[in-house]
KOLFILO-884263 format. One record per residue (C-alpha): residue number from 1; x, y, z; residue in one letter. Coordinates in pm, whole numbers. Layout:
BEGIN
{atom NUM {X Y Z} "a"}
...
end
This chain:
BEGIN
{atom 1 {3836 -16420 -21250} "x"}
{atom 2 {3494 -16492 -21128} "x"}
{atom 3 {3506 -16224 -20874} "x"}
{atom 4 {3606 -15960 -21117} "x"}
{atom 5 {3326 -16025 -21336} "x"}
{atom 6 {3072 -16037 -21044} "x"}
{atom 7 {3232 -15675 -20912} "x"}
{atom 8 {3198 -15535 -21304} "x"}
{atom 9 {2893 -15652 -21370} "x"}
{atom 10 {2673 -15623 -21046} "x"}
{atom 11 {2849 -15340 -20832} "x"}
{atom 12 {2751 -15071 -21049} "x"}
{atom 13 {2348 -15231 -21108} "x"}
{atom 14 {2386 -15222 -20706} "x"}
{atom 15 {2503 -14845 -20673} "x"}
{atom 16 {2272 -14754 -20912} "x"}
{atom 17 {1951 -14924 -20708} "x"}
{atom 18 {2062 -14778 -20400} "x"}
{atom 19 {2104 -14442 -20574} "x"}
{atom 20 {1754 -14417 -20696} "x"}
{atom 21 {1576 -14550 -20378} "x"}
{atom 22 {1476 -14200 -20281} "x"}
{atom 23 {1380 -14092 -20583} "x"}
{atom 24 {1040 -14329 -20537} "x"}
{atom 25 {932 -14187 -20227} "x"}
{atom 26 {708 -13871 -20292} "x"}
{atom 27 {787 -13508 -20152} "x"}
{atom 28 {573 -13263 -20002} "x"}
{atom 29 {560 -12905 -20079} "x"}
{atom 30 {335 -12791 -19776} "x"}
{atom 31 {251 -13020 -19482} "x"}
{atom 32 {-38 -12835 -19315} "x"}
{atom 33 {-157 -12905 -18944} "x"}
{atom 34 {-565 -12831 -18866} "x"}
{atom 35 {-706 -12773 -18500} "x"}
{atom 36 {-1028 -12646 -18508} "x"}
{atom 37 {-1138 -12434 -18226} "x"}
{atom 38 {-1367 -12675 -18067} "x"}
{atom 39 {-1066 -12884 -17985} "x"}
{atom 40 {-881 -12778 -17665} "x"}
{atom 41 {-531 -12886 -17732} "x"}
{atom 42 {-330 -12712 -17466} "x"}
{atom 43 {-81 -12947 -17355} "x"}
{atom 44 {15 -13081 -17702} "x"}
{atom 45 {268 -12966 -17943} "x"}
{atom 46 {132 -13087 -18245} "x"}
{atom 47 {417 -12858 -18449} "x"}
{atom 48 {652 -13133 -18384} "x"}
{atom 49 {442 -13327 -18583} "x"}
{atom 50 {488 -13098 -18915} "x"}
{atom 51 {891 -13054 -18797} "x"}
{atom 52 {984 -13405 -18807} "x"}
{atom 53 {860 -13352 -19208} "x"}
{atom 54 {1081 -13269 -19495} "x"}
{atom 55 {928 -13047 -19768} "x"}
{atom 56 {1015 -12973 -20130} "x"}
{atom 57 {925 -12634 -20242} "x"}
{atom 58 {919 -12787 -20591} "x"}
{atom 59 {667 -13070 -20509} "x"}
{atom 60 {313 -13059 -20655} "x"}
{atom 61 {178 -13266 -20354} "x"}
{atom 62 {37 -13100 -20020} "x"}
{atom 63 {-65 -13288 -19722} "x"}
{atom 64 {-359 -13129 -19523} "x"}
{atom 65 {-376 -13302 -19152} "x"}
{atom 66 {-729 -13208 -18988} "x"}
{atom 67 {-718 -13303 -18605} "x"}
{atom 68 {-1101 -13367 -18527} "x"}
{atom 69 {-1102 -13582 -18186} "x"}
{atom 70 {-910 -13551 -17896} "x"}
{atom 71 {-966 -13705 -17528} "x"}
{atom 72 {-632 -13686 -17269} "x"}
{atom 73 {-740 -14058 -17158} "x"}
{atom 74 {-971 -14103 -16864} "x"}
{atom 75 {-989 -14276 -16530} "x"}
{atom 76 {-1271 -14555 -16480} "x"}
{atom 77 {-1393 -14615 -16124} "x"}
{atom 78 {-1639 -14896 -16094} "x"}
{atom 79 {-1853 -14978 -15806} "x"}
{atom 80 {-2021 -15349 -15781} "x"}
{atom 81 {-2300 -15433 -15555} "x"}
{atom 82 {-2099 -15649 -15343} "x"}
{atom 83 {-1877 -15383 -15204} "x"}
{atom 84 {-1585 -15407 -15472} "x"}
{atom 85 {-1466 -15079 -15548} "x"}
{atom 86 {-1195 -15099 -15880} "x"}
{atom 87 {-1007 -14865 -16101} "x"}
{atom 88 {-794 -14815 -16390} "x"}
{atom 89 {-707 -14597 -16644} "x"}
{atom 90 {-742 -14557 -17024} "x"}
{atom 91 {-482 -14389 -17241} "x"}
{atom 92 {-521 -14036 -17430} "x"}
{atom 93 {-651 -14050 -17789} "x"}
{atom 94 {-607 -13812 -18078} "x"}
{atom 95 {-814 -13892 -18418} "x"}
{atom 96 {-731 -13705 -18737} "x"}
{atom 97 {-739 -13702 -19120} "x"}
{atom 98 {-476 -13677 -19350} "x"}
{atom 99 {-545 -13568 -19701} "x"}
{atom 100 {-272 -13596 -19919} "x"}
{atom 101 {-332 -13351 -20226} "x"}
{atom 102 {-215 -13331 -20621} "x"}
{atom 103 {-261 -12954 -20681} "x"}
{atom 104 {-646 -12931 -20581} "x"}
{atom 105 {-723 -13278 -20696} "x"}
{atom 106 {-727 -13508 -20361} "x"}
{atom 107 {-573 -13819 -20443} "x"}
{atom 108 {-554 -14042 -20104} "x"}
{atom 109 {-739 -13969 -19775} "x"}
{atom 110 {-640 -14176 -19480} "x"}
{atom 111 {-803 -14138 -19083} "x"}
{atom 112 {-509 -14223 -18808} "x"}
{atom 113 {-565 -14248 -18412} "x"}
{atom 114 {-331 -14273 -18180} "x"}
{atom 115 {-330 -14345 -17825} "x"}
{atom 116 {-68 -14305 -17555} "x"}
{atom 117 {-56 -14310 -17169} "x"}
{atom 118 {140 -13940 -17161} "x"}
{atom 119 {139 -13637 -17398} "x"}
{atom 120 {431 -13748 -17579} "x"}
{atom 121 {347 -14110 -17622} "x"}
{atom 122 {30 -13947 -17784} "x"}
{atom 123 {249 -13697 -18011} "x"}
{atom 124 {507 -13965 -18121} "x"}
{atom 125 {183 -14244 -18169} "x"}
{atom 126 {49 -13983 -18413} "x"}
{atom 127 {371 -13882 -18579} "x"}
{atom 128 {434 -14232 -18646} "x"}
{atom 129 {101 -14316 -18807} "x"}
{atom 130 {108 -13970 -19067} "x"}
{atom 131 {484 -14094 -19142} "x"}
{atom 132 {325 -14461 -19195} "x"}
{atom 133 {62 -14326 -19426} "x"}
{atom 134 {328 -14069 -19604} "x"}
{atom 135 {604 -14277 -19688} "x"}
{atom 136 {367 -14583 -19851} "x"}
end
Protein backbone atom coordinates (compact mmCIF):
# COMPACT_ATOMS: atom_id res chain seq x y z
CA UNK A 1 0.00 0.00 0.00
CA UNK A 2 2.85 2.17 0.90
CA UNK A 3 4.65 1.47 -2.24
CA UNK A 4 1.77 2.34 -4.42
CA UNK A 5 1.38 5.62 -2.96
CA UNK A 6 5.18 6.38 -3.12
CA UNK A 7 5.09 5.19 -7.11
CA UNK A 8 1.74 7.65 -7.60
CA UNK A 9 2.85 10.30 -5.91
CA UNK A 10 6.70 10.71 -6.58
CA UNK A 11 7.31 8.81 -10.01
CA UNK A 12 5.65 11.28 -12.03
CA UNK A 13 7.37 14.63 -9.81
CA UNK A 14 10.60 12.43 -10.80
CA UNK A 15 9.85 12.11 -14.67
CA UNK A 16 8.88 15.40 -14.74
CA UNK A 17 12.43 16.80 -13.09
CA UNK A 18 14.34 14.72 -15.30
CA UNK A 19 12.26 15.92 -18.25
CA UNK A 20 12.95 19.55 -17.76
CA UNK A 21 16.73 19.26 -16.91
CA UNK A 22 17.65 20.43 -20.36
CA UNK A 23 15.43 22.91 -20.64
CA UNK A 24 17.82 25.06 -17.99
CA UNK A 25 20.85 24.84 -19.87
CA UNK A 26 21.07 27.75 -22.49
CA UNK A 27 21.44 27.21 -26.41
CA UNK A 28 23.53 28.87 -28.80
CA UNK A 29 22.52 30.14 -32.10
CA UNK A 30 26.12 30.87 -33.54
CA UNK A 31 29.32 29.68 -31.82
CA UNK A 32 31.99 31.76 -33.57
CA UNK A 33 35.85 30.87 -33.52
CA UNK A 34 38.50 34.14 -33.85
CA UNK A 35 42.27 33.73 -34.99
CA UNK A 36 43.69 36.79 -35.77
CA UNK A 37 46.41 36.86 -38.27
CA UNK A 38 49.20 37.53 -35.96
CA UNK A 39 48.62 34.12 -34.51
CA UNK A 40 50.30 31.25 -36.45
CA UNK A 41 48.08 28.35 -35.75
CA UNK A 42 49.14 25.76 -38.25
CA UNK A 43 49.10 22.59 -36.55
CA UNK A 44 45.80 23.12 -34.65
CA UNK A 45 42.33 22.37 -35.60
CA UNK A 46 40.57 24.69 -33.61
CA UNK A 47 37.13 23.73 -35.79
CA UNK A 48 36.81 20.82 -33.57
CA UNK A 49 36.40 23.11 -30.99
CA UNK A 50 33.06 24.81 -32.58
CA UNK A 51 31.98 20.91 -33.79
CA UNK A 52 31.83 19.39 -30.50
CA UNK A 53 28.97 22.47 -30.00
CA UNK A 54 25.30 22.13 -30.49
CA UNK A 55 23.48 25.21 -31.87
CA UNK A 56 19.86 26.35 -31.94
CA UNK A 57 18.97 28.40 -34.86
CA UNK A 58 16.20 29.77 -32.64
CA UNK A 59 18.49 30.90 -29.74
CA UNK A 60 19.02 34.63 -29.06
CA UNK A 61 22.52 33.90 -27.51
CA UNK A 62 25.89 33.88 -29.62
CA UNK A 63 29.17 32.92 -28.29
CA UNK A 64 32.18 34.84 -29.86
CA UNK A 65 35.64 32.84 -28.94
CA UNK A 66 38.72 35.28 -29.72
CA UNK A 67 42.04 33.16 -29.62
CA UNK A 68 44.72 35.91 -28.65
CA UNK A 69 47.89 33.83 -27.28
CA UNK A 70 49.37 30.89 -28.45
CA UNK A 71 52.97 29.28 -27.65
CA UNK A 72 53.47 25.24 -28.83
CA UNK A 73 55.39 24.81 -25.32
CA UNK A 74 59.13 25.29 -25.19
CA UNK A 75 62.28 23.48 -24.19
CA UNK A 76 64.45 25.02 -21.21
CA UNK A 77 68.19 24.25 -21.22
CA UNK A 78 70.01 25.57 -18.23
CA UNK A 79 73.64 25.86 -17.76
CA UNK A 80 75.14 26.35 -13.99
CA UNK A 81 78.57 27.47 -13.27
CA UNK A 82 79.62 24.27 -11.90
CA UNK A 83 79.38 22.31 -15.06
CA UNK A 84 75.65 21.04 -14.66
CA UNK A 85 74.02 21.11 -17.84
CA UNK A 86 69.83 20.33 -17.31
CA UNK A 87 66.71 20.30 -19.36
CA UNK A 88 63.11 19.96 -19.53
CA UNK A 89 60.25 20.90 -21.22
CA UNK A 90 57.13 23.10 -20.77
CA UNK A 91 53.76 22.28 -22.28
CA UNK A 92 51.94 24.28 -25.26
CA UNK A 93 49.55 27.07 -24.19
CA UNK A 94 46.58 28.59 -25.94
CA UNK A 95 44.81 31.78 -24.19
CA UNK A 96 41.45 33.01 -25.44
CA UNK A 97 38.21 34.89 -24.65
CA UNK A 98 34.89 33.80 -24.76
CA UNK A 99 32.11 36.30 -24.98
CA UNK A 100 28.89 34.95 -24.62
CA UNK A 101 26.29 37.45 -26.26
CA UNK A 102 22.30 38.37 -25.79
CA UNK A 103 21.59 39.88 -29.25
CA UNK A 104 24.35 42.74 -29.16
CA UNK A 105 24.16 43.17 -25.46
CA UNK A 106 27.31 41.11 -23.93
CA UNK A 107 26.19 39.50 -20.96
CA UNK A 108 29.25 37.24 -19.53
CA UNK A 109 32.91 37.41 -20.68
CA UNK A 110 35.17 34.71 -19.43
CA UNK A 111 39.35 34.31 -20.41
CA UNK A 112 40.32 30.31 -20.57
CA UNK A 113 44.01 28.85 -21.08
CA UNK A 114 44.84 25.70 -21.64
CA UNK A 115 47.95 23.85 -21.69
CA UNK A 116 48.89 20.43 -22.99
CA UNK A 117 52.14 18.49 -23.78
CA UNK A 118 50.78 17.59 -27.64
CA UNK A 119 48.42 19.39 -30.07
CA UNK A 120 45.52 17.52 -29.02
CA UNK A 121 46.00 17.64 -25.30
CA UNK A 122 46.02 21.47 -26.11
CA UNK A 123 42.69 21.23 -28.35
CA UNK A 124 40.76 18.96 -25.87
CA UNK A 125 42.30 21.33 -22.63
CA UNK A 126 40.60 24.21 -24.47
CA UNK A 127 37.43 22.48 -25.54
CA UNK A 128 36.94 21.48 -22.09
CA UNK A 129 37.34 24.90 -20.49
CA UNK A 130 34.69 26.83 -23.30
CA UNK A 131 32.28 23.71 -22.45
CA UNK A 132 33.06 24.51 -18.57
CA UNK A 133 32.26 28.15 -19.04
CA UNK A 134 29.09 27.29 -21.51
CA UNK A 135 27.23 24.88 -19.68
CA UNK A 136 27.39 26.99 -16.07
Amino acid sequence: MIIRKFIFLVLPVILINCSCADKNIRKYRVIDVNIPSSIILDRIDLKKVSNTLKTDSLSKYTVKITVYSYSSGREVISFSGSGDLTSGTQPGVLKGLIKILEGDKIIRVEFIEAKGNSNEELVSDFNAAILKILQE
